[in-house]
Each structure stands twice: as structure tokens, then as C-alpha cells.
PyMOL Python script that loads the backbone (N, CA, C, O; Angstrom):
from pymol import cmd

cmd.read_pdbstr("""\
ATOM      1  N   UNK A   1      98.492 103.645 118.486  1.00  0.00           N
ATOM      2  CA  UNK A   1      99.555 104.608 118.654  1.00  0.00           C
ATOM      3  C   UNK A   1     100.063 104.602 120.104  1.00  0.00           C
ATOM      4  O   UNK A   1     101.247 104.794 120.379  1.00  0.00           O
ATOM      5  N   UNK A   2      99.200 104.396 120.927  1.00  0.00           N
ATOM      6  CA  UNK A   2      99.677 104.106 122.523  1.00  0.00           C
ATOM      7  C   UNK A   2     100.558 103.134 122.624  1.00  0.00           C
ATOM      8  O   UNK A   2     101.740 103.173 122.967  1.00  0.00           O
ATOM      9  N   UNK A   3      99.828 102.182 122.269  1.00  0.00           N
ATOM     10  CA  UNK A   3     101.080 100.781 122.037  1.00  0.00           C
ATOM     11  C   UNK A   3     102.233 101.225 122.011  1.00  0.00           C
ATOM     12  O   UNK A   3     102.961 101.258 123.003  1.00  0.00           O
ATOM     13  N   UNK A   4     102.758 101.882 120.149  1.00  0.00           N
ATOM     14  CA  UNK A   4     103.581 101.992 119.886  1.00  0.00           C
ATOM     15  C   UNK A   4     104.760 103.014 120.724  1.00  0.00           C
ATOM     16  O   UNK A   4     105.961 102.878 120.490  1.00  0.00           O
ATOM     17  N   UNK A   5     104.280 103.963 121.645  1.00  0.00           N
ATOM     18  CA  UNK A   5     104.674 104.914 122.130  1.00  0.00           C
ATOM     19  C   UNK A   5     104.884 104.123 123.304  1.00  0.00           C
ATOM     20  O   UNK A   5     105.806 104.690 123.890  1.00  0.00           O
ATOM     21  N   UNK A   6     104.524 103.099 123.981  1.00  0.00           N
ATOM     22  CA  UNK A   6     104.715 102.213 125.174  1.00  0.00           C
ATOM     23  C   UNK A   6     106.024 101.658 124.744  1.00  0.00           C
ATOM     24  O   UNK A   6     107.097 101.866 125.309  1.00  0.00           O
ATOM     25  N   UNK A   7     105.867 101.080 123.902  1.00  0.00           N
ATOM     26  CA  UNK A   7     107.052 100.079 123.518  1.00  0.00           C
ATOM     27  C   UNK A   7     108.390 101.151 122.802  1.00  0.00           C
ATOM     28  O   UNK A   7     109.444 100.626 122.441  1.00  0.00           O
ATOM     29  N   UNK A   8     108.228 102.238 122.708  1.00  0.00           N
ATOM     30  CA  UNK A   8     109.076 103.252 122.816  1.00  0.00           C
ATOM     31  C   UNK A   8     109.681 103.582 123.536  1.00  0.00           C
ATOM     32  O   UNK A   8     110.767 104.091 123.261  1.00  0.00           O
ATOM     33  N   UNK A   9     109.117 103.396 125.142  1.00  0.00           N
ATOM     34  CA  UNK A   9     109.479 104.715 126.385  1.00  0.00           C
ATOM     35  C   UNK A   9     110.344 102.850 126.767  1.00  0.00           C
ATOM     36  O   UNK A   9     111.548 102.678 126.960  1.00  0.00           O
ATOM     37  N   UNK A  10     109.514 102.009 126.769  1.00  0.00           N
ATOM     38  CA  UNK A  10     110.033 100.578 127.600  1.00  0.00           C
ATOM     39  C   UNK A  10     111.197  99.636 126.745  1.00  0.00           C
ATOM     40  O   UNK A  10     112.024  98.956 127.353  1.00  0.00           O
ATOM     41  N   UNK A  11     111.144  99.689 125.482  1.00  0.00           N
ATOM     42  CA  UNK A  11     112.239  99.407 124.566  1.00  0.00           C
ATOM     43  C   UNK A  11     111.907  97.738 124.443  1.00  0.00           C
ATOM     44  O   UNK A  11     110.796  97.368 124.065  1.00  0.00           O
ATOM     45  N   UNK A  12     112.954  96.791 124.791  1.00  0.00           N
ATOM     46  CA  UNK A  12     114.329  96.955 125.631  1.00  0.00           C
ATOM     47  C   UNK A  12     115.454  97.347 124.913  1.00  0.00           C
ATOM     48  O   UNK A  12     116.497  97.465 125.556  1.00  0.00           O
ATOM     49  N   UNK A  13     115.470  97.592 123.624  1.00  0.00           N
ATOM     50  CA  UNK A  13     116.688  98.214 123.120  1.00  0.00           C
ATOM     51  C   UNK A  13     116.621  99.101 122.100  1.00  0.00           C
ATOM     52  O   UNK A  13     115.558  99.365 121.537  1.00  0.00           O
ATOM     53  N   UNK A  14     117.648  99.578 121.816  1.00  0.00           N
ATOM     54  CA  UNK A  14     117.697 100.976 120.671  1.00  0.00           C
ATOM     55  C   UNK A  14     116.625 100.284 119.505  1.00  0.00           C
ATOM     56  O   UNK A  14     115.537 100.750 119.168  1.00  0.00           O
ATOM     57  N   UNK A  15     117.154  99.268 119.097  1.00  0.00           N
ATOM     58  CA  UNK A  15     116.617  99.143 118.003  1.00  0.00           C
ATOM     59  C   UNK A  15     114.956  99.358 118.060  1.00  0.00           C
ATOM     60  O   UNK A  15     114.203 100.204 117.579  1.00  0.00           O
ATOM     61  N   UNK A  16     114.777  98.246 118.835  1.00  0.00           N
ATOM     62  CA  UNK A  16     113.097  98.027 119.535  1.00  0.00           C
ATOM     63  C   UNK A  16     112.801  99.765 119.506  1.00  0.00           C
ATOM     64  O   UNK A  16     112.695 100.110 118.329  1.00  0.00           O
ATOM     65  N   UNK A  17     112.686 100.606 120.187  1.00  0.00           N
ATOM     66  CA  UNK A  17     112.757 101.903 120.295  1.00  0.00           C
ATOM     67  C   UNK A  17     112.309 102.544 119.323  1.00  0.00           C
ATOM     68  O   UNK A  17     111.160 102.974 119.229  1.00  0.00           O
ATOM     69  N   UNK A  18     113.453 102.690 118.281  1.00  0.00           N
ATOM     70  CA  UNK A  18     114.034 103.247 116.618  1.00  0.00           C
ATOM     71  C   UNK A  18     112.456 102.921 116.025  1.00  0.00           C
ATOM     72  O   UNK A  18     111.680 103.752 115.553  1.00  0.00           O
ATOM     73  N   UNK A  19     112.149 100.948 116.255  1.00  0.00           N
ATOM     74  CA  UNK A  19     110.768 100.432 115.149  1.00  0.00           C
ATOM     75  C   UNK A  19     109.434 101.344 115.671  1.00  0.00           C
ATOM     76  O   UNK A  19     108.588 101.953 115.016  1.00  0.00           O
ATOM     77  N   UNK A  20     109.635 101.155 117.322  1.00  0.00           N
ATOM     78  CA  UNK A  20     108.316 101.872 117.452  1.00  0.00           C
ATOM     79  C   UNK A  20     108.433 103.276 117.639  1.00  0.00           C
ATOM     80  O   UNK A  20     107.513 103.777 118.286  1.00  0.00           O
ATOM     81  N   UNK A  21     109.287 104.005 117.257  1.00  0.00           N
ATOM     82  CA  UNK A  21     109.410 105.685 117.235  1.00  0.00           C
ATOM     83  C   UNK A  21     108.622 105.993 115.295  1.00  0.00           C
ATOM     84  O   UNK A  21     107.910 106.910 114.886  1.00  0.00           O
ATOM     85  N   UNK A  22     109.130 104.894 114.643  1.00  0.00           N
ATOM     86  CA  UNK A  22     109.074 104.432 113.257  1.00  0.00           C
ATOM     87  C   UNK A  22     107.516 104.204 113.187  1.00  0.00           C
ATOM     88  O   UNK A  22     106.856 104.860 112.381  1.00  0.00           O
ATOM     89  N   UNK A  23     106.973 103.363 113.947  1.00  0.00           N
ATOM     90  CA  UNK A  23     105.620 102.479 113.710  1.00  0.00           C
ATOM     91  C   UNK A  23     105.063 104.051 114.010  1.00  0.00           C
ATOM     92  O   UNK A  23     104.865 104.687 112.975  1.00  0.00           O
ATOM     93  N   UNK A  24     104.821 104.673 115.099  1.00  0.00           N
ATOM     94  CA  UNK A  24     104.219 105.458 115.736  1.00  0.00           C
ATOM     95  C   UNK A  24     104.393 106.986 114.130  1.00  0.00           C
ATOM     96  O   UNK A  24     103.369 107.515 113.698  1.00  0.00           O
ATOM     97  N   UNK A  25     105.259 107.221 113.788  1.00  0.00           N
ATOM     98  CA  UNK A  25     105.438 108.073 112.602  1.00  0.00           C
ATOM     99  C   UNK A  25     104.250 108.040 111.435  1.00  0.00           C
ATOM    100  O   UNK A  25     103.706 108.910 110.755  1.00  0.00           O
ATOM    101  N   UNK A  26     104.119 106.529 111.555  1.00  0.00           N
ATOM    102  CA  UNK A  26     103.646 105.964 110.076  1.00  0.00           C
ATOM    103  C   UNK A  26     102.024 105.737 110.466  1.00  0.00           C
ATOM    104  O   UNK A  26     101.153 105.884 109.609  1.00  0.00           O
ATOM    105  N   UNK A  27     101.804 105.468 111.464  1.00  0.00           N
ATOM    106  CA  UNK A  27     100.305 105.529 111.921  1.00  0.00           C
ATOM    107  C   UNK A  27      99.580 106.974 112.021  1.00  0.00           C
ATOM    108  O   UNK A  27      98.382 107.228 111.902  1.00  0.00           O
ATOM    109  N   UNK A  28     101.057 108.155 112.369  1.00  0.00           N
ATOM    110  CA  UNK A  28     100.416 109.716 112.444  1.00  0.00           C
ATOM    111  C   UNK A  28     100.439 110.332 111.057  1.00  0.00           C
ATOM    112  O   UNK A  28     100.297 111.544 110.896  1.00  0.00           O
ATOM    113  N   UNK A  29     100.644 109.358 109.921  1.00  0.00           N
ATOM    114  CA  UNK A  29     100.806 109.471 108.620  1.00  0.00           C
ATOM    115  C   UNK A  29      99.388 109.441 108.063  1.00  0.00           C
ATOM    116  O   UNK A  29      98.791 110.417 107.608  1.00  0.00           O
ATOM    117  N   UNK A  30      98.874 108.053 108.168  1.00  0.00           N
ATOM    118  CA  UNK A  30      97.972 107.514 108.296  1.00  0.00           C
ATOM    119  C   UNK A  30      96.723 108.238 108.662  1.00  0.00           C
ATOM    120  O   UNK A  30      95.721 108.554 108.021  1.00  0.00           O
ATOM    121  N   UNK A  31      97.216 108.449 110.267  1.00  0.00           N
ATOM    122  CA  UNK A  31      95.772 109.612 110.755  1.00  0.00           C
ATOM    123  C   UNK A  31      95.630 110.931 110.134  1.00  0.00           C
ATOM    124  O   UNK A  31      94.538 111.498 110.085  1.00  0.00           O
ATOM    125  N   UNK A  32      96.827 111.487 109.604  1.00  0.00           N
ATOM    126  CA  UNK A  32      96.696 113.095 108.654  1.00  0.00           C
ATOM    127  C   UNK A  32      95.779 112.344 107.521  1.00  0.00           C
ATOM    128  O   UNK A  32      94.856 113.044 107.104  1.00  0.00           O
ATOM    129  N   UNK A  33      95.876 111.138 107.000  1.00  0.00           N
ATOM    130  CA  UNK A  33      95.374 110.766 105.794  1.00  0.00           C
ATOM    131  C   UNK A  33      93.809 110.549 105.388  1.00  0.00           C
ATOM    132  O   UNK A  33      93.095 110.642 104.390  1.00  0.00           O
ATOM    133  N   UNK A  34      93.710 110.197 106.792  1.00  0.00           N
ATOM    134  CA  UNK A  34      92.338 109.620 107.185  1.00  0.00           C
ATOM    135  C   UNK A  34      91.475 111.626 107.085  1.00  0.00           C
ATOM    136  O   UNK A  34      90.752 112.205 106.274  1.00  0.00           O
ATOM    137  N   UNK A  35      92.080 111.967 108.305  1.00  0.00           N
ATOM    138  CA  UNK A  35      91.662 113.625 108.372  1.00  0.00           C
ATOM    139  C   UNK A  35      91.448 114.344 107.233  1.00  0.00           C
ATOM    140  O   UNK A  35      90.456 115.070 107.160  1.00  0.00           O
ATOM    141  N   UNK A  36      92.307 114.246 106.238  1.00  0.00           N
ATOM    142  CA  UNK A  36      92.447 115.222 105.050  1.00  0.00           C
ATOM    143  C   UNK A  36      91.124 113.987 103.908  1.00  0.00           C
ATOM    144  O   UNK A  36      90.854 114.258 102.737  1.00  0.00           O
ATOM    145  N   UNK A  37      90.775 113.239 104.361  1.00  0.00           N
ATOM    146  CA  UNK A  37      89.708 112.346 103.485  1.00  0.00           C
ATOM    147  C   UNK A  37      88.787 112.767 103.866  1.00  0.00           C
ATOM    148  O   UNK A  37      88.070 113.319 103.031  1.00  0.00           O
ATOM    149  N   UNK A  38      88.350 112.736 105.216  1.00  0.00           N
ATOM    150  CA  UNK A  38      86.771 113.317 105.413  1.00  0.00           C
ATOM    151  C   UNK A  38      86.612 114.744 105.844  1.00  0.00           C
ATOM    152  O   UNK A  38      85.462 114.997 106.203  1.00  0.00           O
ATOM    153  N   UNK A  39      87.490 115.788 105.908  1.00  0.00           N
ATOM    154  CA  UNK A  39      87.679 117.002 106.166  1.00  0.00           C
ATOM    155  C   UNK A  39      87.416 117.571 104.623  1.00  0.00           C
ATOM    156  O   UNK A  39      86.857 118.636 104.360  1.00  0.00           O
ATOM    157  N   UNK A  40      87.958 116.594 103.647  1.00  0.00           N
ATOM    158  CA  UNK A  40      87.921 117.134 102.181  1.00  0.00           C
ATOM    159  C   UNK A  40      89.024 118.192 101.879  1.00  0.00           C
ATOM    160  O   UNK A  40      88.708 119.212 101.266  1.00  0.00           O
ATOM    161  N   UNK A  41      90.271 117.992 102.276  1.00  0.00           N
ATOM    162  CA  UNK A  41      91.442 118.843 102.302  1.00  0.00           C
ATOM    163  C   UNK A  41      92.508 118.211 101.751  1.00  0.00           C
ATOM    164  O   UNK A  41      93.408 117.867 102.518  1.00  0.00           O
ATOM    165  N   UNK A  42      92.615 117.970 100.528  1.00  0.00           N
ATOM    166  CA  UNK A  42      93.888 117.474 100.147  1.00  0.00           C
ATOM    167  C   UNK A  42      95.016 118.218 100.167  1.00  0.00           C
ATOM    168  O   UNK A  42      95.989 117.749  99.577  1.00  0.00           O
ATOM    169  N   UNK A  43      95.154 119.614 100.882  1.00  0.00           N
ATOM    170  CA  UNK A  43      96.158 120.060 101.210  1.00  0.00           C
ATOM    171  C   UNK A  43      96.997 119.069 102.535  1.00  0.00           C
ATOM    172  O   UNK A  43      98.228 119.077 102.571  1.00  0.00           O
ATOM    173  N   UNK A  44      96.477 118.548 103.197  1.00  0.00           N
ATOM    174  CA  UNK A  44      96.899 117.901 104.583  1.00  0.00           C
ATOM    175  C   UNK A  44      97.572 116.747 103.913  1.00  0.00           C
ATOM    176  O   UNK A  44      98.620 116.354 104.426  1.00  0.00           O
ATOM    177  N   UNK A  45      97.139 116.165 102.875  1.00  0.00           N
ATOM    178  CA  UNK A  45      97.970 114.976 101.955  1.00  0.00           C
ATOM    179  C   UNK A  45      99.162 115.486 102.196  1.00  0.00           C
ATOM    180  O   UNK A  45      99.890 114.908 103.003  1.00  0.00           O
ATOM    181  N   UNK A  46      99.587 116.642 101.559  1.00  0.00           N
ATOM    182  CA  UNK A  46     101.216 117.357 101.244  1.00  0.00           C
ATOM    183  C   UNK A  46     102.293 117.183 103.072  1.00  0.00           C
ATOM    184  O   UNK A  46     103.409 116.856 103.475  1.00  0.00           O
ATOM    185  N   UNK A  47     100.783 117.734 103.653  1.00  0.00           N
ATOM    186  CA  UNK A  47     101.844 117.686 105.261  1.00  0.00           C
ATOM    187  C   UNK A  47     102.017 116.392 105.467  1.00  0.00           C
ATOM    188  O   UNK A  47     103.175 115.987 105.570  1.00  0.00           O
ATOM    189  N   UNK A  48     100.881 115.434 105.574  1.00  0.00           N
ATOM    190  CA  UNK A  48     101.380 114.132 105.150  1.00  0.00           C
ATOM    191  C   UNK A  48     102.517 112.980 104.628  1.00  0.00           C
ATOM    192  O   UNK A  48     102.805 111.793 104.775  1.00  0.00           O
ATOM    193  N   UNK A  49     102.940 114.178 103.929  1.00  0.00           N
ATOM    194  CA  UNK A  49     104.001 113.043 102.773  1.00  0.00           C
ATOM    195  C   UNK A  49     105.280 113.728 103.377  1.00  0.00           C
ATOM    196  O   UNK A  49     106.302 113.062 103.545  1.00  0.00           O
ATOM    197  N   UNK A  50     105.204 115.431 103.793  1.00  0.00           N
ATOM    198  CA  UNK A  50     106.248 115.925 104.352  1.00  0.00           C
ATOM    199  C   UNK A  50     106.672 115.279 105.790  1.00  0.00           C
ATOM    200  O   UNK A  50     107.823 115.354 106.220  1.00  0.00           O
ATOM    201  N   UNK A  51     105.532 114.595 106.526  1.00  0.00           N
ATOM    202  CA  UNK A  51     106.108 114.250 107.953  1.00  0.00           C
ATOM    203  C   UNK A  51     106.567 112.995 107.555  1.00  0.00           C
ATOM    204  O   UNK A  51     107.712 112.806 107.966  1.00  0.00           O
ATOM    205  N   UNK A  52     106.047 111.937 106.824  1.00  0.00           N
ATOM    206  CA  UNK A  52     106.254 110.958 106.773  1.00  0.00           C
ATOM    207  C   UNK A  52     107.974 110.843 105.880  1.00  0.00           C
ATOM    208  O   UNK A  52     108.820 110.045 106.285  1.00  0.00           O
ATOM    209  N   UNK A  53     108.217 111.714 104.746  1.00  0.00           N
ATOM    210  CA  UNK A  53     110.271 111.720 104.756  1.00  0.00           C
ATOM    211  C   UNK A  53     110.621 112.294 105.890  1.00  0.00           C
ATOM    212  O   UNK A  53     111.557 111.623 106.326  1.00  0.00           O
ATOM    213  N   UNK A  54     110.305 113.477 106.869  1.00  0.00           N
ATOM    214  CA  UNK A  54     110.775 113.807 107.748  1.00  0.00           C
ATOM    215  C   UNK A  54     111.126 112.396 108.805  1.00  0.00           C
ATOM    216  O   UNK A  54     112.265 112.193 109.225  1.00  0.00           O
ATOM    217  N   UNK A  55     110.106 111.615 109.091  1.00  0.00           N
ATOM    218  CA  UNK A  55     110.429 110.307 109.909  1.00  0.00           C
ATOM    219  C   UNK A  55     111.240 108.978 109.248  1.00  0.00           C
ATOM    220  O   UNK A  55     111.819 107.981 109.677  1.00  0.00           O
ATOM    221  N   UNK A  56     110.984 109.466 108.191  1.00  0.00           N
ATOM    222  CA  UNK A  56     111.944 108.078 107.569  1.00  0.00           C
ATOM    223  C   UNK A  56     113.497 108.665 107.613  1.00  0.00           C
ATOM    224  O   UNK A  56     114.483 107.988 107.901  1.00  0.00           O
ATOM    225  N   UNK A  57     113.497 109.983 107.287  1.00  0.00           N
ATOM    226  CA  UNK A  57     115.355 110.737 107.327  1.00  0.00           C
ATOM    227  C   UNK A  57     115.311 110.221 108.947  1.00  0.00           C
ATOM    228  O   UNK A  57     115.892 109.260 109.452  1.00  0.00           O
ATOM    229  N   UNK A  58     114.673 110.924 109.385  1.00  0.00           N
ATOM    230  CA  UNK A  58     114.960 110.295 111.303  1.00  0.00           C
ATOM    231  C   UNK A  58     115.300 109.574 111.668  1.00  0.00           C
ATOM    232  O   UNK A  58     116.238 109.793 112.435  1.00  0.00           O
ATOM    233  N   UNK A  59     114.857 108.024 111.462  1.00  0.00           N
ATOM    234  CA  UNK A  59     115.041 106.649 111.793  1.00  0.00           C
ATOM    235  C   UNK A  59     116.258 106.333 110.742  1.00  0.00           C
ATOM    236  O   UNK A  59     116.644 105.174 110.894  1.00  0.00           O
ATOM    237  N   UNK A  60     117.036 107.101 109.625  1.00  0.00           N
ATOM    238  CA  UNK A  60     117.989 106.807 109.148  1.00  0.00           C
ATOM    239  C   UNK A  60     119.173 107.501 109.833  1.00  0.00           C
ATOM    240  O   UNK A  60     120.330 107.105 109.692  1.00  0.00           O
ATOM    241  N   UNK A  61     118.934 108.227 110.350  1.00  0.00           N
ATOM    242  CA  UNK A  61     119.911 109.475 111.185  1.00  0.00           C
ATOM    243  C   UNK A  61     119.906 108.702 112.877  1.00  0.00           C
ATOM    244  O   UNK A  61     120.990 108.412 113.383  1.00  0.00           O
ATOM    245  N   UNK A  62     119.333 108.582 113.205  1.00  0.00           N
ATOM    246  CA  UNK A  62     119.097 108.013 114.454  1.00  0.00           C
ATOM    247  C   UNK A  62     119.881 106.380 113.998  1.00  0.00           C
ATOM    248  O   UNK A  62     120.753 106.742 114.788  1.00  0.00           O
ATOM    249  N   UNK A  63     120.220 105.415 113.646  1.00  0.00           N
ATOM    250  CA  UNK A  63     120.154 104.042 113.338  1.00  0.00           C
ATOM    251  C   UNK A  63     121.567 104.607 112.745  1.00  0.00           C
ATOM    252  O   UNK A  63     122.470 104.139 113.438  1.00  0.00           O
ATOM    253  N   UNK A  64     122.073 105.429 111.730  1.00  0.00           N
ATOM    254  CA  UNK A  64     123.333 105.994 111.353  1.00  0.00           C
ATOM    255  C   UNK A  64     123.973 106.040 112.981  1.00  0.00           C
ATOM    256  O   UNK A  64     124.702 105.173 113.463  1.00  0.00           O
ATOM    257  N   UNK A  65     123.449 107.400 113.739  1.00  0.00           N
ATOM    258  CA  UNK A  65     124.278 107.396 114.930  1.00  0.00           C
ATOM    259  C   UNK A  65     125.002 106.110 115.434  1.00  0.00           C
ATOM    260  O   UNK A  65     126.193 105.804 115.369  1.00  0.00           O
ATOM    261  N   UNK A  66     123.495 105.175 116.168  1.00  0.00           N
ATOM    262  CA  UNK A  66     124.036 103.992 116.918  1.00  0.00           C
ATOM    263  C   UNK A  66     124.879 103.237 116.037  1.00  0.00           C
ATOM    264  O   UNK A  66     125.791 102.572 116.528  1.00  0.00           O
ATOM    265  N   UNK A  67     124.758 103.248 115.241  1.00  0.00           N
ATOM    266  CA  UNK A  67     125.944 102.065 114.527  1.00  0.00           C
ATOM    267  C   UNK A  67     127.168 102.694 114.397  1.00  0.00           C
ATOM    268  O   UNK A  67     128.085 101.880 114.288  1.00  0.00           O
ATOM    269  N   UNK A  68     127.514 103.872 114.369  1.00  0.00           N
ATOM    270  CA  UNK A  68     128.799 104.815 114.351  1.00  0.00           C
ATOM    271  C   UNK A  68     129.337 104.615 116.235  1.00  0.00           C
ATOM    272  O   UNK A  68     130.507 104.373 116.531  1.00  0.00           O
ATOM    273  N   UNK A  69     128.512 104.734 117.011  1.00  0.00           N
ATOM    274  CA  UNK A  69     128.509 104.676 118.359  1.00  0.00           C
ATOM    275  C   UNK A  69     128.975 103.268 118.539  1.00  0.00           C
ATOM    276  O   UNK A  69     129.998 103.066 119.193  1.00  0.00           O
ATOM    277  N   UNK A  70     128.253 102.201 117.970  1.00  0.00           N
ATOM    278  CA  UNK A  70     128.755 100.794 118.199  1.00  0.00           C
ATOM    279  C   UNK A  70     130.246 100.886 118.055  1.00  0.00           C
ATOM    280  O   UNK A  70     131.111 100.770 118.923  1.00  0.00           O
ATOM    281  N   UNK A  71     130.368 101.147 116.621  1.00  0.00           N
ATOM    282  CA  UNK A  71     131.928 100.993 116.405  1.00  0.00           C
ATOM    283  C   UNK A  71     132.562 101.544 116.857  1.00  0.00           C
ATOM    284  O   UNK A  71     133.630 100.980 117.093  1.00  0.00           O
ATOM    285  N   UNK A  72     132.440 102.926 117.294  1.00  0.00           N
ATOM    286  CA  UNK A  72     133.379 103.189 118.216  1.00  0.00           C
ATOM    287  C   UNK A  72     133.660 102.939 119.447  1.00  0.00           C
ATOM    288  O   UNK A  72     134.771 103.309 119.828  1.00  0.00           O
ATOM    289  N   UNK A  73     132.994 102.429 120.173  1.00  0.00           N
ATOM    290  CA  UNK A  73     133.059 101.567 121.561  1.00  0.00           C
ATOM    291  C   UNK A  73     133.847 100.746 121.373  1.00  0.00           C
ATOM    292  O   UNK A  73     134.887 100.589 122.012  1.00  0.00           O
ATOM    293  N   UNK A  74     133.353  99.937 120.226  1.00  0.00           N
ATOM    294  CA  UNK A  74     134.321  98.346 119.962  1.00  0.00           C
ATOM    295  C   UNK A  74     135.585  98.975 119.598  1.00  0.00           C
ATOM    296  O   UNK A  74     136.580  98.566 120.196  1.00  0.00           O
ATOM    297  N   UNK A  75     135.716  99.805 118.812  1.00  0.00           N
ATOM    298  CA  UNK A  75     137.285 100.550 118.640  1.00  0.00           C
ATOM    299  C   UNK A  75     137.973 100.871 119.339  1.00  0.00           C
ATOM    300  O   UNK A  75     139.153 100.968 119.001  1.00  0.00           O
ATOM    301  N   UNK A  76     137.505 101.237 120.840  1.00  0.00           N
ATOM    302  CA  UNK A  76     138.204 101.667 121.345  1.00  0.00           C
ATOM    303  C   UNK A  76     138.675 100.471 122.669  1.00  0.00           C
ATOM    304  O   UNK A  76     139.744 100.476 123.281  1.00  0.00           O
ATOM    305  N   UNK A  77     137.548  99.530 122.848  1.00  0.00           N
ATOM    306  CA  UNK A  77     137.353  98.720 123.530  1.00  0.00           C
ATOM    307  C   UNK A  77     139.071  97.917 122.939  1.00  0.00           C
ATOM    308  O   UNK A  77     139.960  97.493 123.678  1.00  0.00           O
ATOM    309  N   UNK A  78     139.057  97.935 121.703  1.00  0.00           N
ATOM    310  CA  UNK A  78     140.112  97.139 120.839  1.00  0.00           C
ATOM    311  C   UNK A  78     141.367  97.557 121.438  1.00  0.00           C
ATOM    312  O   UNK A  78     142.179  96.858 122.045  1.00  0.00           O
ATOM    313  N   UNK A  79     141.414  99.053 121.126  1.00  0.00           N
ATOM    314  CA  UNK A  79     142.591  99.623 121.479  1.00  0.00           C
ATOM    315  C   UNK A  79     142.804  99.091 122.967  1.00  0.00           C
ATOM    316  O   UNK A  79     143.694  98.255 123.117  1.00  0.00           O
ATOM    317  N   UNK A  80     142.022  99.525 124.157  1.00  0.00           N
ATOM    318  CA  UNK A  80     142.308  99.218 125.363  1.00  0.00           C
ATOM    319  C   UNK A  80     143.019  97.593 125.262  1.00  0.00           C
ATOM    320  O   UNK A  80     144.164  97.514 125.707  1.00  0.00           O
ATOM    321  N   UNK A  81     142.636  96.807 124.920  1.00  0.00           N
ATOM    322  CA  UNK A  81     143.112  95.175 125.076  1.00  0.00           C
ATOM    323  C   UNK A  81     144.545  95.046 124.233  1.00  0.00           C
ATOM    324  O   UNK A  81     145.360  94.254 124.707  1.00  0.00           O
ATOM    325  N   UNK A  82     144.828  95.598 123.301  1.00  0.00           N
ATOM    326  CA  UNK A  82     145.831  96.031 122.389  1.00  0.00           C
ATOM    327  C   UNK A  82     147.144  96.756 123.385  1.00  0.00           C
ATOM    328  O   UNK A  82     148.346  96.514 123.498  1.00  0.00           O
ATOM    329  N   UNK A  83     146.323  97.623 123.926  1.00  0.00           N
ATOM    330  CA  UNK A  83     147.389  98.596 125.162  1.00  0.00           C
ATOM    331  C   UNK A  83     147.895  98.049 126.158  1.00  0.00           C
ATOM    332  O   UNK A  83     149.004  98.278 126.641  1.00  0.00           O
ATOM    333  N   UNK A  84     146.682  96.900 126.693  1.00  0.00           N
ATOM    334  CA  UNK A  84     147.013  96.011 127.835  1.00  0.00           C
ATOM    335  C   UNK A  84     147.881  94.658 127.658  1.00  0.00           C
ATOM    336  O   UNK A  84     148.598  94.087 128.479  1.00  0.00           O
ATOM    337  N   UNK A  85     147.714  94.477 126.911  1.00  0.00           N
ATOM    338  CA  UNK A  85     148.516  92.954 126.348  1.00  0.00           C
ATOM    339  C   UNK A  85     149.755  93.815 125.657  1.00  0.00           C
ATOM    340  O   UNK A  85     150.335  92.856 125.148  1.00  0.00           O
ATOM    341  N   UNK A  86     150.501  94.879 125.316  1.00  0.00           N
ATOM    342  CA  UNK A  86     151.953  94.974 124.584  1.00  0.00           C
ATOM    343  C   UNK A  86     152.575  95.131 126.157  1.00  0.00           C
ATOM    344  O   UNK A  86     153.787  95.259 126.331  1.00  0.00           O
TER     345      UNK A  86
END
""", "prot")
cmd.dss("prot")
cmd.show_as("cartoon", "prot")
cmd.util.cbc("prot")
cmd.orient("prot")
């Protein structure tokens, strides 16, 4: 989980970021899973399954943004060269 949280803060890019914000989700999935096995609490399963859609909506909402952000840069980037060349 350190790893993944390293290669979070250091990237080098959104995407890189997005996988290990993602990796790091799915390993704290994992560790509720492990906990709620030898604690003998299958209630912690439920928080479990709730964090783990909570991080998958995330990394779809987050990855939605940047690609809306891409295009609009390039859109506008368009327009500027469009404005400059008439």
C-alpha cells in the first residue's frame, strides 16, 4: 500500500496517479477482508463492498473529468489557431 501511495504522490501522470489511487482502494478492500475473516465479523464484508463501488465510481468520475478537460483544452487550443490564421 506504500508503494502504491508513492507512485500516487510521484505519478508521472494523471493516469499513472488515477491506477495507483485505484491499486491502493483495492488493497484497503482486501485488508477490510482479511480483518472481517479473523475478527469473525462479516458485517465489515458489507463496508467492504461499500468502499470498494465507492472507489471504482471515483476512478470513473475522476478519468470522466480529465478526458472532458483534455477536450476542452484541445477545443479551445483549436479555436485559438482557427482565430489566428482567418
Amino acid at each position: 500500500m506504500a508503494l502504491a501511495i508513492l507512485r500516487g504522490i510521484l505519478g508521472p501522470g494523471v493516469y499513472d496517479r488515477v491506477l495507483a489511487m485505484n491499486m491502493f482502494g483495492t488493497k484497503t478492500v482486501l485488508l477490510i477482508s482479511i480483518v472481517a475473516l479473523l475478527y469473525g465479523r462479516p458485517d465489515f464484508l458489507d463496508l467492504a463492498l461499500a468502499y470498494a463501488l465507492i472507489n471504482f465510481i471515483g476512478v470513473l468520475a475522476v478519468l470522466q473529468f480529465v478526458q472532458n478537460r483534455d477536450a476542452r483544452r484541445a477545443n479551445k487550443e483549436r479555436r485559438q489557431r482557427k482565430g489566428v490564421s482567418s
